[in-house]
N, C-alpha and C positions, 0 to 999 in steps of 0.2 A: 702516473704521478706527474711527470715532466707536463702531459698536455692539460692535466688540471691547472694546474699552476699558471698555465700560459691565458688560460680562461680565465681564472680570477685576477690574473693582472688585465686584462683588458677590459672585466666588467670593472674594475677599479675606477682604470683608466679613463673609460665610456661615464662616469659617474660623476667625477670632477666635476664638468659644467654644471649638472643639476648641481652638485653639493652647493656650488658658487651662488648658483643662483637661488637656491633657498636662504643660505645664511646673508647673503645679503640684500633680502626682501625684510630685514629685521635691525639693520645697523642703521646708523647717521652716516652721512655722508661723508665726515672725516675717517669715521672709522673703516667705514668700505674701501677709501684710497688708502688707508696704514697699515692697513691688515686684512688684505682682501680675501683671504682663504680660510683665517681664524674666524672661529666660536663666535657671536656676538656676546659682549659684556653685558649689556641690559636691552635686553631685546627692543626693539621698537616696533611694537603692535598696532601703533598710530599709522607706522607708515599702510598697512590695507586699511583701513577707516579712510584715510586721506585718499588712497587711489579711489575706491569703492565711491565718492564724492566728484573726484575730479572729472573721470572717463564716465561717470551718469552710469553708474552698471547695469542699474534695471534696466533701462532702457537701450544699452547696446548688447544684453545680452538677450532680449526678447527681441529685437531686431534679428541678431545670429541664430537666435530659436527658430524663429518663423521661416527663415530662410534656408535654414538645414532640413527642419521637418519637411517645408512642401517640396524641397528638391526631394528630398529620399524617399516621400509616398509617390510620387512622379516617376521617378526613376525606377521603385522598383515594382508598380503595376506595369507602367506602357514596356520595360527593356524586358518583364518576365513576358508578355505576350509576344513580345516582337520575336524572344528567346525561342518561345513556343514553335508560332508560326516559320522560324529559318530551320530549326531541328525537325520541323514535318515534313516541309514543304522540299521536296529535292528534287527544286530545278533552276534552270542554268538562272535564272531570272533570280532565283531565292540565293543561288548559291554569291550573284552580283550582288546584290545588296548585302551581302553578310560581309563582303570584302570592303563594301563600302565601310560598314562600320569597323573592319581593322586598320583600314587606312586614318579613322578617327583614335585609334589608340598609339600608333606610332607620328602622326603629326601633331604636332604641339598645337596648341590653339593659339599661341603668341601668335604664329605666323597670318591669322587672320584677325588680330585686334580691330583693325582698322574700318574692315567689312563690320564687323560686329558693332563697331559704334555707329556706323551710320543704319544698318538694321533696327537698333535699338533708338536710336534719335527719330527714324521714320514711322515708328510705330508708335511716335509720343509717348513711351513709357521711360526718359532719362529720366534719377532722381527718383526712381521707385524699384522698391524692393522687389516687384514680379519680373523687371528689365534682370535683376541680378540671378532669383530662382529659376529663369528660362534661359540662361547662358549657361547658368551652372550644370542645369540637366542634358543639356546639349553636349556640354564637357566630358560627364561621366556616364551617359547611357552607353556608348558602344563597350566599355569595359564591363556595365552590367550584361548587354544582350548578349556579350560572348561566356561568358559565366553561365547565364540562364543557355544559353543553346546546347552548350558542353554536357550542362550536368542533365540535360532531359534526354541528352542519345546515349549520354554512359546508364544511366542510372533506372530513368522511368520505361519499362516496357509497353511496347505499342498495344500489347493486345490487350490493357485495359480498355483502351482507348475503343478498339473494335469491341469489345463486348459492350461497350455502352454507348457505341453505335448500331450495332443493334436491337438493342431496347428503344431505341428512339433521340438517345437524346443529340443535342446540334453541338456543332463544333464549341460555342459560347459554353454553355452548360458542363462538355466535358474537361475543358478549361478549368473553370471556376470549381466545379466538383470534384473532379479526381485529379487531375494534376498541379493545382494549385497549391489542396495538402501536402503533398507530398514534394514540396520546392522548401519547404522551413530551414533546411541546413544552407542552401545556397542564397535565400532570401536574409540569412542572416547576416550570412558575408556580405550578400552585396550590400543592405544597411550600416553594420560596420565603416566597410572602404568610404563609403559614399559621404558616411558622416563627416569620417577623419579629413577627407578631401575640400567639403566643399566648408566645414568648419574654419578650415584653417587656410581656407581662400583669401586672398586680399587683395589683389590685383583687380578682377572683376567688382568686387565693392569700389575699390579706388576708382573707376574709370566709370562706373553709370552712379554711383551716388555724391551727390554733391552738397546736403544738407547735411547738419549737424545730427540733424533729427531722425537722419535714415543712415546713420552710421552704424558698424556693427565693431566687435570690440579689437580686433586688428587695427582698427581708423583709430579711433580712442589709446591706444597703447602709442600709436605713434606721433601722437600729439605731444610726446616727449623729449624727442628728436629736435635737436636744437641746429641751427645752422652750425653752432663753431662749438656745442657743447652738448652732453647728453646730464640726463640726472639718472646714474642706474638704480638707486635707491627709491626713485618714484615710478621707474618706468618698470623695472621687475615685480613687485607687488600686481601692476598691473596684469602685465604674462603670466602670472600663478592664477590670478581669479580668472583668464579668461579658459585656462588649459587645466583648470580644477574639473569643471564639469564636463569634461572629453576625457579626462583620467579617469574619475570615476564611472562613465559610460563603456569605458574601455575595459576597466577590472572587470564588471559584470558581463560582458559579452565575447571576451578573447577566446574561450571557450569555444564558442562557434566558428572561428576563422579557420582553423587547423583543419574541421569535419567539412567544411563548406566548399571548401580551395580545393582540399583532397578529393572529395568525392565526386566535382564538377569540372575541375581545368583538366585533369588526366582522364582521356577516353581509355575506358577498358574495363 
């Protein structure tokens, strides 16, 4: 009894800021500083028409579309073959490069901003959205290819692989044929992470986009931000419509995360 109680006081707890920030995505601005925790009195529905207007939302949330989807088909064809190819191949050369990509999940990628902007400025793509999809994939593939390596030694056994090498078929074929079906739990999670990550990136948008026009909705939210003042009344509206379609991308696939994580990061 004691340790329920300790749980519902913390999912309580944990609750507050959303609460904050839904009821007041719906007050005036007076009301928000006099009673910042209370009910709103007459809800203000104007205030998302007015975000929905201001940050241009079609347009910065089909910028953050474009940019999620081709990272996450990127990410999880090349890190599931790379996944493939390090889980097969067991030698010192295979086993180097697998370290190379854990060395990509314990260094931060701040530590290389610097490189990255001039990579990206050399290769004339600043101010486009492919400069931000090929940072981003760079970002999250080593955390996909250890996922995909994990779950094809725990999970997939080799002697499908030989019996459909001896029918003929090439390494390409038994890839995309038999082992590719059978990645759906782990391809799920890595889509998942990958979403949530590179969704909710802002850093990489702030540093290679410099138009209004190739902004995505993180840029847009913080055009709120005032030097010596904020408005949270216009700028939370904003944060709900951009984290509405991650919420509900989220309800529909959490399901997968639990079977994916399980069945691939623990060998055995």
């Amino acid at each position: 009894m004691l340790t329920e109680t300790i749980m519902i006081l913390l999912a309580v707890i944990w609750f507050i800021p959303i609460y904050y920030l839904i009821v007041t995505t719906l007050k005036s601005p007076q009301e928000a500083t006099l009673a910042p925790l209370a009910l709103p009195k007459f809800p203000q529905i104007q205030n998302y028409v007015t975000a929905w207007k201001n940050m241009q939302f079609p347009r910065a949330f089909g910028n953050t579309l474009f940019i999620t989807v081709a990272a996450v088909l990127l990410i999880a064809v090349f890190g599931s073959m790379a996944g493939y190819a390090l889980a097969r191949a067991k030698t010192k050369a295979g086993n180097g490069i697998f370290l190379l990509f854990l060395a990509g999940l314990t260094v931060p990628f701040q530590m290389n901003i610097v490189s990255l902007y001039r990579i990206v400025k050399e290769l004339h793509l600043m101010n486009t959205l492919f400069a931000v999809i090929l940072v981003d994939v760079a970002i999250n593939t080593p955390q996909a290819v250890f996922l995909f390596k994990e779950f094809i030694e725990s999970t997939i056994p080799k002697e499908l692989e030989e019996a459909a090498s001896i029918d003929g078929c090439s390494v390409g074929k038994r890839f995309f044929a038999i082992v590719m079906p059978l990645l759906k739990p782990v391809v799920s999670t890595v889509i998942i992470i990958v979403t949530l990550n590179v969704w909710n990136e802002f850093m990489t948008p702030l540093l290679f986009l410099q138009s209004r026009e190739n902004d995505v909705i993180l840029q847009e939210v913080t055009r709120n931000i005032g030097q010596f003042s904020t408005d949270w009344t216009a700028m939370f509206p904003m944060l709900m419509l951009g984290v509405a379609p991650l919420m509900i991308f989220f309800v529909f696939m959490q399901k997968y995360i639990i079977a994916g994580v399980a069945a691939g990061a623990v060998k055995g």
